[in-house]
N, C-alpha and C positions, 0 to 999 in steps of 0.2 A: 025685668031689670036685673035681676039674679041669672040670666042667661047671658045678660052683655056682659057682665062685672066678668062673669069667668072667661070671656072668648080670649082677650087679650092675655089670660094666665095663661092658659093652652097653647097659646103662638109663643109664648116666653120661653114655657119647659120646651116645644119642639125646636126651637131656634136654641135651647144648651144643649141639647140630647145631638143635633146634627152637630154643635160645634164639636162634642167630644167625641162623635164619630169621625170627623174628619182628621183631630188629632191622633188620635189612637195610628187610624193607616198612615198620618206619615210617618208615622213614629217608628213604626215597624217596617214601611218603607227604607227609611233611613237606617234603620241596624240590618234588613238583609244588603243594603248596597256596601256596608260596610264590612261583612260579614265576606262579601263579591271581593272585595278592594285584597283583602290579606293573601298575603304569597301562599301559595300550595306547594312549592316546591322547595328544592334544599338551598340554603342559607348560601349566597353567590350568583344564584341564577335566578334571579329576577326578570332581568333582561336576556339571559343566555337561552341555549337551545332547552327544547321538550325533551321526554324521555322517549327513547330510550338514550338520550346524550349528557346526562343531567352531570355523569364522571365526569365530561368535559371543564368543566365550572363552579362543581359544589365543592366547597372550601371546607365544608366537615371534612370528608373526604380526602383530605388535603394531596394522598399519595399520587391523584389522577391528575390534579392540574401540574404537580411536579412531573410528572412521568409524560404527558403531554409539550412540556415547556421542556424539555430534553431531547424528546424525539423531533421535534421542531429543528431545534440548533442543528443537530447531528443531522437531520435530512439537510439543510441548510449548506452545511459545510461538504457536505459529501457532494450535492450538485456544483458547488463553488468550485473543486479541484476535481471533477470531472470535465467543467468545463475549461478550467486548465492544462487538463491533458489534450484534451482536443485542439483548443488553440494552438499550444505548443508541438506538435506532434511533428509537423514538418521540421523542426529544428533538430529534432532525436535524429541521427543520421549513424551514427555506430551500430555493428548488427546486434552485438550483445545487447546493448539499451533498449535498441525498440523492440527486440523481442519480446521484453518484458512489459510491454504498455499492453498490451493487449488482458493479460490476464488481469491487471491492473483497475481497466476497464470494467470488466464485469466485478470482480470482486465489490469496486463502488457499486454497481447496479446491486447487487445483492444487499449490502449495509443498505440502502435506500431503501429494500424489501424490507429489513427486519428492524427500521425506525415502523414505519407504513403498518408492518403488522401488529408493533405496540397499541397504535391505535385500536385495533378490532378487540384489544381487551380493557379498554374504557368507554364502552358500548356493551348498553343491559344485552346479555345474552338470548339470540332464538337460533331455531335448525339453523337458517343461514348462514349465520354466523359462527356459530361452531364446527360446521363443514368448512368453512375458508380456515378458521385457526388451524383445525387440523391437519387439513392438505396441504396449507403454504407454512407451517413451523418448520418441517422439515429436512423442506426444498429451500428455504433462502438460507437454512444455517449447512446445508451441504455443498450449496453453489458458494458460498465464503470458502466455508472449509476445501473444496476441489481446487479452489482458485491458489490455496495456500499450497495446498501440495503439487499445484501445476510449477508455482514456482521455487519448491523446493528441488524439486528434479531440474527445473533449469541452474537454480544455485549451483548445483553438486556436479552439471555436465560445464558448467563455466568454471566451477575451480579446478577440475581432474583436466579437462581436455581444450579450456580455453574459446571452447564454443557452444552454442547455445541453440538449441531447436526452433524452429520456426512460430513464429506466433500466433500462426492459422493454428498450428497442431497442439498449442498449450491449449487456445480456448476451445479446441475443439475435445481436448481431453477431458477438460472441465466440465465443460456442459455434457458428457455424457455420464461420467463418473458423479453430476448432480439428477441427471435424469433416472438412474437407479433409485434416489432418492423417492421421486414421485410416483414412481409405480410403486414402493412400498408402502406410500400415504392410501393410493387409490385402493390397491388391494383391500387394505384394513376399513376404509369406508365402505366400501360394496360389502365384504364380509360382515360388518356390525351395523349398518343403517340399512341399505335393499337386502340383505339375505335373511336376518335375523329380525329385523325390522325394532331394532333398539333406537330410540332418539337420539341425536348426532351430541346432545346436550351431555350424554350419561355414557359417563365411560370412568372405568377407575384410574387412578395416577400411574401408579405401576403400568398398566398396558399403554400409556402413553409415551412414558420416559422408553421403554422395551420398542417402541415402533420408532425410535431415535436410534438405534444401536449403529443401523448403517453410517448415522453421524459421526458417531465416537471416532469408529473407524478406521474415518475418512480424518480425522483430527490426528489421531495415533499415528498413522501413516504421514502425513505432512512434519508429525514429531521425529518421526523416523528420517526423513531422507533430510531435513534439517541438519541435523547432528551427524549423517553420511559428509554432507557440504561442507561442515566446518571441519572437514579433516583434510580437506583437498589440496593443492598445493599451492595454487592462487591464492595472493593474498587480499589483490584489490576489491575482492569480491567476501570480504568475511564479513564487511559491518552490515552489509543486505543480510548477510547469514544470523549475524548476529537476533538483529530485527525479528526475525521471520523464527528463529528458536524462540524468542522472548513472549511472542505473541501466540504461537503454539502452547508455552507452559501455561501463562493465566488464563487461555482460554481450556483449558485442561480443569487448572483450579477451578474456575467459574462453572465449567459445568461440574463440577463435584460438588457445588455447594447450593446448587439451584435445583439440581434433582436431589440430591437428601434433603433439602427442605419442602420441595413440593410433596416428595413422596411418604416422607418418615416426619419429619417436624410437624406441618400442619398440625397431620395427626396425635402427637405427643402434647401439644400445646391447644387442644381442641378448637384450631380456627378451620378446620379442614375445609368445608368450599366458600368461606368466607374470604380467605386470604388466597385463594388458587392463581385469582385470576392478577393480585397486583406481585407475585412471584414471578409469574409469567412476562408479565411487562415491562420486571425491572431488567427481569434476564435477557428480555430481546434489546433493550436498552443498552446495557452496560456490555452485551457481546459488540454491538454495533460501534461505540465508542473506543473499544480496545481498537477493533482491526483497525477504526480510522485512524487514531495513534499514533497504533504502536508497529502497524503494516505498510498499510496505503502509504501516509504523509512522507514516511522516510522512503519507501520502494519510489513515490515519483520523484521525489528528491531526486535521488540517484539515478533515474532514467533523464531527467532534466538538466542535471548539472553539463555543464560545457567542458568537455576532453581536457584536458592540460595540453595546455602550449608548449610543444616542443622548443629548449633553449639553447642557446650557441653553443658548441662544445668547448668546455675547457681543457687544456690540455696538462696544466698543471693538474686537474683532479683526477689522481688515482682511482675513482672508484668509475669514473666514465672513460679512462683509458689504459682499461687494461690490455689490452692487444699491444697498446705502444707502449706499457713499462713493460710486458713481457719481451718485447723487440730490443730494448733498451738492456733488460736484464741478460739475451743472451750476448748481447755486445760487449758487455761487460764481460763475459767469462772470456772474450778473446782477448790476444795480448795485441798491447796498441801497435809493435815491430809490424803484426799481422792483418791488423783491421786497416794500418795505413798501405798493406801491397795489395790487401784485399781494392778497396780504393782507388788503390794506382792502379789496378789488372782494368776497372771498371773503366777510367779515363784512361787508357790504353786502346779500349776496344772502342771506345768512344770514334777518337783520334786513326785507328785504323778503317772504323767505317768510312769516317771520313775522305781516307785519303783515294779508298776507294773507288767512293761516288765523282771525286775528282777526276778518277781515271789514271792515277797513277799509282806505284807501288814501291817497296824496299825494295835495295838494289846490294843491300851488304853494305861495307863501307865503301865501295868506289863509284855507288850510283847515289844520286843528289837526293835529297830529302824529301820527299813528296809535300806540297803545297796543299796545304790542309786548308780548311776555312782556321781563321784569327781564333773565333770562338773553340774548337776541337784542340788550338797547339797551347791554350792556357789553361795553367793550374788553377781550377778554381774547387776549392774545398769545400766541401759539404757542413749545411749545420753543426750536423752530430761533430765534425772535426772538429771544430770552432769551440762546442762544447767541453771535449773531452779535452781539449788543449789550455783551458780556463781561459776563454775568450779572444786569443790572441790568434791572432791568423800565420796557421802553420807555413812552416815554408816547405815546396816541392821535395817528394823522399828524393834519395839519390836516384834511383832505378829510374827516375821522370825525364824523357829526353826535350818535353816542349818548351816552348816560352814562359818565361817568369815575368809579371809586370812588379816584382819588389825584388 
């Protein structure tokens, strides 16, 4: 009896003992699914991309989605008036204008390069990537820059001599004068990553801003033949000059103020490879923004605008007929005795051809008067007569032998 009485306790405890085993696991079931559910990544990118892209979208960060949301527009806008130029292109029909579409041209493909390479510095860094920073920083800020001094040389040859080099030879000056550019990238990479075998990631600032020199250059020189141009004698051609000085100076400031801070500020302010990479980004940025400005927009302007329509001549306007007040002013110096036999000699010879082509001639006074056409034996006075007489119509000098119809 004492064996029955306990059977049913023994199924009671193992029927709690399972229940609170079964609670226990979901229990902890349920805090690791929870534990699964919480974001791992930065505050923004919930939904957005994995790392290495996490710049794209993390709002701590805040610099990368501005510096992404910039580079966007400006690619944006650069392909928008690149396809403008192209649609338009057959309507450029003046040589001076379309010579300049072409450096035009690239100059956009380059700002397109250095929104594009903003990007590669909102992307966690590996070798690969920092072999593209390095090689392409170079090259798109020298193919801008050549592009600028392709058409400062055309500026200075259009305002000295009124014409303008071919536009095969501007961009082909360009792209060569940016191709020094990329042998000095490649050089510096074979020398510090296959020779030395230093990681592409590890290099100091200083030997950076120093592998740009050819850049500067190429900027100085574009400064240079600017400032040749605005002394030329053409005037139609200053406000392109203008332009093209204006965009050479801040892109001057800009790099003076993006390489003393990459190189010396960091440093000072102990953000050194903290802050490298969004100095970098804002500079490709805000370079790429100027030339579309303060270069491109007014250079296609002015290759787009349509000629001026030539207008009637006025003859009352002095400053469009000076050859006829000069004519007028040496008429004046004669005396009217003189301007009207001057005059009478001209309808004389007139009247003589005439009587010519008739077939007859002077006889003295005893031969008859040759039979002239009607039109050869009448006085008929000239404007300026009419003028100088104060509108009244003169009558024939005496020395006049033809018909008078007053």
């Amino acid at each position: 009896m004492q064996q029955n009485w306990q059977l049913p306790r023994i199924i009671s405890y193992t029927k709690m003992s399972l229940f609170h085993l079964v609670f226990l696991l979901l229990t902890g079931l349920g805090v690791s699914l929870s534990q699964d559910e919480k974001p791992t990544g930065p505050f923004g990118c919930k939904f957005g991309p994995p790392r290495p892209y996490t710049l794209l979208c993390d709002l701590d960060a805040i610099w990368g989605v501005v510096v992404e949301v910039v580079a966007a527009a400006g690619v944006l806008a650069a392909v928008l008036l690149l396809m403008v130029l192209l649609c338009r292109l057959h309507s450029v029909t003046e040589a001076p204008k379309r010579s300049g579409i072409g450096p035009i041209l690239l100059l956009l493909m380059g700002i397109i390069g250095l929104f594009g390479l903003s990007f590669a510095y909102l992307i966690e860094h590996n070798e690969s990537i920092c072999v593209v920073r390095r090689a392409l920083w170079g090259l798109f800020f020298s193919l801008c820059f050549a592009c600028m001094l392709a058409q400062g040389l055309r500026l200075r040859r259009l305002a000295r001599e009124s014409r303008s080099p071919g536009g095969c030879a501007l961009v082909g000056l360009a792209l060569g004068l940016s191709a020094v550019q990329g042998i000095i990238a490649a050089e510096w990479l074979l020398l510090t990553v296959l020779r030395e075998g230093n990681p592409a990631c590890e290099y100091q600032p200083l030997d950076f801003a120093l592998a740009c020199a050819y850049v500067v250059a190429l900027l100085l020189a574009a400064l240079v033949t600017a400032t040749l141009a605005l002394c030329g004698k053409a005037r139609q051609w200053h406000c392109n000059v203008v332009w093209l000085l204006v965009s050479c100076l801040l892109s001057i400031l800009l790099w003076v103020a993006w390489v003393g801070f990459y190189v010396y500020g960091n440093e000072v302010l102990g953000k050194s490879p903290d802050w490298d990479d969004p100095a970098l980004a804002v500079a490709l940025v805000a370079q790429g923004w100027l030339l579309l400005l303060c270069h491109a927009t007014p250079e296609a302007h002015a290759c787009l605008r349509a000629p001026a329509q030539p207008s009637a001549p006025d003859y009352f306007d002095t400053s469009q007929n000076s050859s006829r007040m000069r004519e007028a002013s040496l008429d004046e110096d004669i005396p009217l005795s003189h301007r009207q036999f001057v005059e009478n000699q001209g309808y004389a010879f007139d009247e003589n051809a005439a009587g010519l082509r008739s077939g007859s001639h002077h006889n003295g006074n005893t031969g008859a008067r040759p039979s002239a056409p009607f039109r050869s034996n009448v006085y008929q006075p000239t404007e300026m007569t009419m003028i100088l007489n104060g509108g009244a119509v003169p009558s024939a000098p005496p020395t006049y032998t033809g018909r008078q119809l007053w």
